[in-house]
C-alpha positions, 0 to 999 in steps of 0.5 A: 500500500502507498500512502501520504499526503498532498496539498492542492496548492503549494502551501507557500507560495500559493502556486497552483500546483499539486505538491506534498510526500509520499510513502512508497515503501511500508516498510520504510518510514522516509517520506519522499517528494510527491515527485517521486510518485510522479517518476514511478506511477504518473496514472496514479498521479493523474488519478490524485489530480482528479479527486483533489480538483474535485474536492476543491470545487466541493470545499470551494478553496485549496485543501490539503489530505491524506491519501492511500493507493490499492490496487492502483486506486487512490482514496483521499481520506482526512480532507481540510481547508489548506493551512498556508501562508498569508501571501499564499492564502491571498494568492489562492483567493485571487486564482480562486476569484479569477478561476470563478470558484469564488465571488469577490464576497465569497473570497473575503469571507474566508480571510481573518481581519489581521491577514491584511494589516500592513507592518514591518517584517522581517520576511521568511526568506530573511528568517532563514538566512538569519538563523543558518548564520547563527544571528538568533538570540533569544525566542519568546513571544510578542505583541504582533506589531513588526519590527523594532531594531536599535540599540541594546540600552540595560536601563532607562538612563542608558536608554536615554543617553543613546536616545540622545545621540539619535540613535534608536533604542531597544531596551532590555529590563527584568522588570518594567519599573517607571523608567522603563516605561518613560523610555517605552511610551516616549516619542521626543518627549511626547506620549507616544499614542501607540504602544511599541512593539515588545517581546517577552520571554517569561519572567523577563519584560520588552527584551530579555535580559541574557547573558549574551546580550552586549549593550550598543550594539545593533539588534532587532526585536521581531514581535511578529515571529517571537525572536530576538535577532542580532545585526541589521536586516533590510525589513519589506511591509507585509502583505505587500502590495501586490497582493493587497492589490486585489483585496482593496478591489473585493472590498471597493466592489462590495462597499460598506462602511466608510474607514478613515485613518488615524496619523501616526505623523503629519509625513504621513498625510503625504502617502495618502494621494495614491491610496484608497484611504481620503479621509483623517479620522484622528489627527491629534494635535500632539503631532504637531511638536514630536517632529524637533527639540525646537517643536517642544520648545514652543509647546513648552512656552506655550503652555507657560504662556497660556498660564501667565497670559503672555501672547508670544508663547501661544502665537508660535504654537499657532504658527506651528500648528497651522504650518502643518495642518496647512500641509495636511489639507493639501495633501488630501485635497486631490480627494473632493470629499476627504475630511481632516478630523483636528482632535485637540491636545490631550497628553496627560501632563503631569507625565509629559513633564515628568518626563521632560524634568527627567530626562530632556533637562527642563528644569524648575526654572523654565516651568511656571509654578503651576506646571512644576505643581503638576509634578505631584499628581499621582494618576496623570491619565486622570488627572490635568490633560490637556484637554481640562488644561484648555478649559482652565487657560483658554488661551491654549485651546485658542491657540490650536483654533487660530492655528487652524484657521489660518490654515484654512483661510491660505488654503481656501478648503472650506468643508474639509476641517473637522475640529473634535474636542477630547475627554468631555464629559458635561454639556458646559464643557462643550459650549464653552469649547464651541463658543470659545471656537467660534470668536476665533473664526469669526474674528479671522472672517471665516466660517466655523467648520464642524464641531465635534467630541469625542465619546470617551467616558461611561458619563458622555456615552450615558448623556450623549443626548444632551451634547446633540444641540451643540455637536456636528458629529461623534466619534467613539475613542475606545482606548480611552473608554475601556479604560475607564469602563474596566480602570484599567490602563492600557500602557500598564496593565499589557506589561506587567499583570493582564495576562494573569488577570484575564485568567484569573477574573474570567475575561477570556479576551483582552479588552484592548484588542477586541472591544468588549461588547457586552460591556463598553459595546453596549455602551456605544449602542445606548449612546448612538440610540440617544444621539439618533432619537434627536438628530437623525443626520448627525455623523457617528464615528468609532475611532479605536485599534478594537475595530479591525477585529470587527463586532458581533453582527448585532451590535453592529446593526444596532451601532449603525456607524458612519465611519471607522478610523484606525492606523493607516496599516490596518485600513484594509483589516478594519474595512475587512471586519466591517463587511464580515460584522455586517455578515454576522461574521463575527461572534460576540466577545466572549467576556460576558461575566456580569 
């Protein structure tokens, strides 16, 4: 008896080509290429080609099995959906389309959300390469977000001596303590708004900490395959574009939801003109000073100067301020109906001048009495954000409004500026805001653009109502609104316990990746209940990383959203997770613990 197995396409590459192993002899326990079976019985091959064709019409996609030959017949046995690759699986799904076995609707439902987010990699051809030559350092696990290379820093202080010679750093801890953290969350001395790709292997944090690792040399921490590899390599974004090519056309063909992006950086505004995304569902005003030292300079000023009522200080913050939303909006002007959503400054600042004494060298001199007080503020995400800083010194939130205008008012693109205040929770707050707003345009002569907030409080989702009289649009921040729904904080809880808590309070999900709907989504759906039994015709948005895992189907419909804006790499995932939501698709999260 002969017996194997076979794939109907190369698991790999996704070729369309009958590959797998075969048992020519019983007795004898090597596996040899299906090619071998080729040379020897070329009928029986011709058999196997038949019945796999056929069961890959059955299963309509690739499959992979077992097979046995007696007498000279072949049997499959064991048949399964092919396990593959994510180029090949995209590669199957295009032949699939174009062989017509499949419709466009058909093929997406058979992908997962995180088969298309685009992220730095290192590719599988490297990988080999890297461990044949011995570069391997360490395995572990990760967070799946890339890439990070730098150098090896053993403390925060390290960290941040390489990180002024403008260098990249990678930093090895046993225990994320506060200074580990200030060298993780920190991008040019402001809050990072996205967490950084780390690496575990237990008990040791971000990198670990091993004998053989030597301090300022160059190393890669590769989250998407769990190692730690040392020297350089040249990282390609995966799924290329090639292969995301013919997605992005299943999903212009179906339609669906509107998905806008969030900008990691004002650079990256520019790469928008070649691609399907038009619209900027978050930018936040904190962008606008991690580009430079000098940049922080005038946001340093500013915030003095906002306190002690001296005009220089917030004039250069709106000059700042409208030089790069001025850039913005050109770069999305090709696209007639793009949007730019302006989300006001909101780092906590507490933690921000934490850092800036700690590290940059601020000293007690060059922060006004009020700013050095906010040093003792034990629970900055809570705390004085810039958001309440501006309902404290309006000159500050005036500043961001004028920079704005005057953006507008060079570039004549009326319509396409949104402006979304962050972290309100009472109907004062947001009238004082949208007063304070409109004196500024009206005194530069201009048209107020559209004035939103965002839906970031258990208060401001149960009140959503009342803030319709005086709000354009909403947008749901779900980073912010799992935190204060579960108290948990997303930048600390991921690193040190939320993997044991998950186990231990029956959470079987991390409600920071997948949004929790039994809990924060039900949340969302009475807000846009009461937002929509006032004001049918105002614009509902959801602008948070749990999106690209999609919801339960209904949720979805009950959520009824105008919008979605994530990272600019995970715009084909999310546009991915709404179709299959709108589906049924997905299942509900499996935190359902009253």
């Amino acid at each position: 008896m002969i017996e194997g197995r076979l794939f109907s396409r190369d698991p790999k590459s996704g070729l369309k080509r009958l590959s797998g192993s075969v048992l020519l002899d019983p007795k004898s326990p090597t596996e040899l290429p299906l090619f071998c079976l080729q040379q020897r019985y070329p009928q029986i091959v011709v058999q196997l080609e038949g019945l796999v064709a056929a069961r890959e019409r059955e299963h309509g996609g690739a499959v992979q099995c077992r097979f046995q030959v007696v007498d000279e017949q072949a049997v499959l046995t064991e048949v399964e959906d092919l396990k593959c690759s994510v180029e090949a699986k995209l590669r199957i799904l295009k032949d699939l389309v174009e062989e017509g076995s499949l419709t466009c609707g058909q093929a997406l439902e058979r992908l997962e959300p995180f088969d298309l987010r685009q992220c730095p990699q290192i590719s599988k051809r490297d990988v080999h390469r890297l461990k044949n030559e011995g570069r391997l350092t360490a395995e572990g696990s990760g967070n799946g977000l890339g890439i990070a290379a730098g150098y090896l820093a053993f403390d925060a202080e390290s960290a941040w001596k390489i990180h002024a010679r403008n260098k990249p750093v990678l930093l090895v801890t046993q225990r994320l303590d506060l200074g580990s953290k200030d060298a993780l969350e920190v991008c040019q001395g402001v809050l990072s708004s996205e967490p950084a790709p780390w690496f575990r292997e237990k008990p040791l944090l971000v990198i670990p900490a091993l004998d053989n690792l030597q301090p300022d040399r160059d190393y890669i921490l590769d989250s998407t395959h769990h190692k730690l590899w040392r020297g350089c390599v040249e990282p390609e974004m995966a799924p290329g574009e090639t292969a995301l090519a013919p997605i992005r056309s299943w999903l212009r063909s179906v339609g669906g939801l509107d998905v806008r992006c969030n900008l990691s950086s004002v650079d990256e505004a520019e790469s928008l003109a070649g691609s399907d995304v038009h619209s900027v569902g978050l930018c936040r005003a904190e962008l606008f000073f991690q580009s430079s030292p000098q940049r922080l300079e005038v946001l340093r000023e500013a915030l003095n100067g906002a306190i002690a009522g001296e005009k220089s200080g917030t004039d250069a913050m709106a000059a700042v301020i409208a030089a790069d939303v001025e850039r913005l909006l050109k770069a999305l002007s090709p696209h007639r109906d793009a949007v730019l959503t302006l989300r006001f400054f909101d780092a906590p600042l507490s933690r921000m001048l934490t850092l800036w004494t700690r590290y940059l060298g601020v000293t007690r001199e060059q922060l006004h009495d009020f700013l050095w007080g906010l040093l003792e503020e034990r629970n900055s995400t809570q705390g004085l954000r810039g958001g309440r800083f501006s309902l404290l010194f309006p000159a500050f939130f005036e500043a961001q409004v004028r920079g704005a205008g005057l953006a507008l008012k060079r570039t004549g693109e009326k319509g396409r500026l949104q402006l979304m205040l962050p972290g309100v929770s009472t109907v004062e707050e947001v009238r004082f805001f949208h007063r304070r707003a409109d004196s500024v345009f009206r005194s530069l002569e201009l048209e107020p653009p559209c004035f939103g907030m965002m839906l970031e409080t258990p208060r401001a989702c149960l009140l959503a109502d009342r803030f319709v009289e005086d709000c354009d649009f909403f947008s749901f921040g779900t980073g912010d609104l799992t935190e204060s729904v579960f108290a948990l904080s997303r930048y600390d809880a991921p690193l040190s316990f939320l993997a044991e808590f998950l186990d231990a309070s029956g959470l079987s999900e991390d409600p920071f990746k997948r949004l929790d709907s039994t809990g924060v989504g039900e949340l969302m759906a009475l807000a846009c209940q009461k937002i929509r039994a006032h004001r049918d015709d105002v614009e509902i948005g959801w602008c948070g990383a749990q999106a690209v895992h999609g919801v339960p189907n209904d949720l979805w419909e009950r959520l009824n959203l105008d919008y979605v804006s994530v990272p600019l790499s995970s715009v084909e995932a999310t546009r991915l997770s709404a179709f299959q939501s709108s589906l049924g698709l997905h299942a509900p999260s499996e935190n359902t613990n009253p």
